[in-house]
C-alpha positions as CSV (number, residue, x, y, z in Angstrom):
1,X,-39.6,86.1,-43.8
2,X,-37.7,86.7,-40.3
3,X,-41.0,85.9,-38.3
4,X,-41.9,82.3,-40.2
5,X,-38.0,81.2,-39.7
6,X,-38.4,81.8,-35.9
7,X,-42.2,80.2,-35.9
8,X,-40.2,77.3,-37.7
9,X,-37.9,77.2,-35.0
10,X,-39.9,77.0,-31.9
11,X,-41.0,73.9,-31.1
12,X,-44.6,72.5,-31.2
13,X,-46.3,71.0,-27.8
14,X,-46.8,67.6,-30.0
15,X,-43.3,67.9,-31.0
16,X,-41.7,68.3,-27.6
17,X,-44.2,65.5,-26.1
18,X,-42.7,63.1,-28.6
19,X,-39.0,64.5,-27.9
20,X,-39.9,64.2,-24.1
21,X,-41.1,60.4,-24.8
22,X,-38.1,59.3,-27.3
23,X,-35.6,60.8,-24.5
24,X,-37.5,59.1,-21.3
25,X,-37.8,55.9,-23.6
26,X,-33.9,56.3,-24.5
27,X,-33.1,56.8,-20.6
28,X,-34.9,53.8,-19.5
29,X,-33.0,51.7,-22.4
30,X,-29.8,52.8,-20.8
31,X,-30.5,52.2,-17.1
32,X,-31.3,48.9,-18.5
33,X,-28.4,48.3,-20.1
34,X,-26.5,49.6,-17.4
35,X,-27.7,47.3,-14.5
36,X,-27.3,44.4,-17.0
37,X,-23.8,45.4,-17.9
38,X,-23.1,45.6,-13.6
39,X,-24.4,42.1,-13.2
40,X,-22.1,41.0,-15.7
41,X,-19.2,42.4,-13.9
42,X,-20.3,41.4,-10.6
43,X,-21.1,37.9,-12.0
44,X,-17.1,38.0,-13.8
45,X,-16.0,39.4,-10.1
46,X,-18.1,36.4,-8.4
47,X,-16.1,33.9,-10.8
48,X,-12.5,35.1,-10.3
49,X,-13.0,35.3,-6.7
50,X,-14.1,31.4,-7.3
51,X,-11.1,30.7,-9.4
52,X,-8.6,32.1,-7.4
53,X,-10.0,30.5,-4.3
54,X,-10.0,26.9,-6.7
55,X,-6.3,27.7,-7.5
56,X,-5.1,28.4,-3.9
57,X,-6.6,24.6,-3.0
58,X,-4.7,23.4,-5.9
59,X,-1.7,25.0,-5.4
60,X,-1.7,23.8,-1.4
61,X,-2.8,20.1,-2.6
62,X,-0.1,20.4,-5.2
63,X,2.3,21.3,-2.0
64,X,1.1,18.7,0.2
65,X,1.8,16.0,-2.6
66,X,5.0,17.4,-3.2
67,X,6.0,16.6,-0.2
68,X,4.5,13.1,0.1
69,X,6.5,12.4,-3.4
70,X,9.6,13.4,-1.0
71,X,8.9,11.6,2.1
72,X,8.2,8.5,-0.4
73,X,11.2,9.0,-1.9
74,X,12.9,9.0,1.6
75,X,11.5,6.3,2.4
76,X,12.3,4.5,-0.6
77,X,16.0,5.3,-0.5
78,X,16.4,4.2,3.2
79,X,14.8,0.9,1.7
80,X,16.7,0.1,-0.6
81,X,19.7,1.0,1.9
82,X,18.3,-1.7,4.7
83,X,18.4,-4.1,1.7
84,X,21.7,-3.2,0.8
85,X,22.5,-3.7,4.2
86,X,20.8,-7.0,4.3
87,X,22.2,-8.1,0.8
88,X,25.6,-7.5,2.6
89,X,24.7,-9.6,5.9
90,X,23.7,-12.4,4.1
91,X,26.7,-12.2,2.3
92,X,29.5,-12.3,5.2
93,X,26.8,-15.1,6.4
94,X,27.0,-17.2,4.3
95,X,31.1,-16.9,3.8
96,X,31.1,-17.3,7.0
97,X,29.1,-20.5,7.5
98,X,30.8,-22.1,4.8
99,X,34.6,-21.3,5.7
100,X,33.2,-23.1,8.8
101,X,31.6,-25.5,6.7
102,X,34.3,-26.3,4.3
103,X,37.5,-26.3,7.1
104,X,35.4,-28.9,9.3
105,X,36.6,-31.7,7.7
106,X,36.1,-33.6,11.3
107,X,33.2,-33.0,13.4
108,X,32.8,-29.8,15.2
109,X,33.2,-29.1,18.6
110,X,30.1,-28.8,20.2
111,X,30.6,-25.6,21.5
112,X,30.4,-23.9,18.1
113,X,28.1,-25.9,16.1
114,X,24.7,-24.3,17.8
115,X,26.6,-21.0,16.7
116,X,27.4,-22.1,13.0
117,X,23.3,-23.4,13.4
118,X,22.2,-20.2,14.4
119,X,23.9,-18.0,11.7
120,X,22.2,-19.9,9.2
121,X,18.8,-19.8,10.8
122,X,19.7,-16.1,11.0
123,X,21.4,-16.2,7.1
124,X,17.9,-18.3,6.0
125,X,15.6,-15.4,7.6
126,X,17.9,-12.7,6.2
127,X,17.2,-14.1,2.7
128,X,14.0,-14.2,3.1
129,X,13.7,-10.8,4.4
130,X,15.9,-9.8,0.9
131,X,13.1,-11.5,-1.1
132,X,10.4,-10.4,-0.1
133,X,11.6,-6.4,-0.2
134,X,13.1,-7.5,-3.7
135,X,9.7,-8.4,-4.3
136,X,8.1,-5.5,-3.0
């Protein structure tokens, strides 16, 4: 009984050839698997490196219109200021030409009539100048 359990026991040369192919077979399968699982993370290391390079660009073009929107918005408020401005220059303008107006009763003096005919050139222009940036 002792001598057949230990023949039992010891392996035969068809059994460790098989053994020896199942392990080699087995080994192979897994360097396989292994080199196809490294692509993978080189490809996924490849694409972040690709994303965070697409995210710095956004993040500087989102910067660079940031500060476009401001400079617009600069210009936009000195604008509307110069219209202001203008609104208010065509104002005193025109009280001005017609307190002249409406006080000469008699003719004017020629000395201040090419004046009076210059501020409203000047009071026409200014108005137009308000229009078109009203327009705008």
């Amino acid at each position: 009984p002792g001598a057949q359990e230990r023949m039992a026991a010891v392996p035969t040369p068809l059994e460790l050839s098989l053994a020896w192919t199942r392990f080699r077979a087995m080994a192979q399968d897994l360097r396989r698997k292994g080199a196809e699982l490294q692509q993978r993370v080189d490809s996924a290391a490849q694409k972040e490196q690709e994303a965070q390079a697409e995210l710095r660009r956004f993040r500087g073009d989102l910067a660079e219109e940031q500060a476009r929107a401001k400079e617009l918005q600069v210009a936009a408020r000195r604008a509307d200021d110069e219209r202001d401005a203008q609104v208010a220059r065509v104002a005193v303008l025109r009280e001005v030409i017609s307190r002249c107006g409406g006080e000469a009763k008699e003719p004017p003096a020629p000395g201040p009539q090419p004046e009076i005919e210059a501020a409203r050139k000047q009071a026409s222009s200014l108005e137009e100048v308000v229009k078109a940036k009203n327009v705008v």
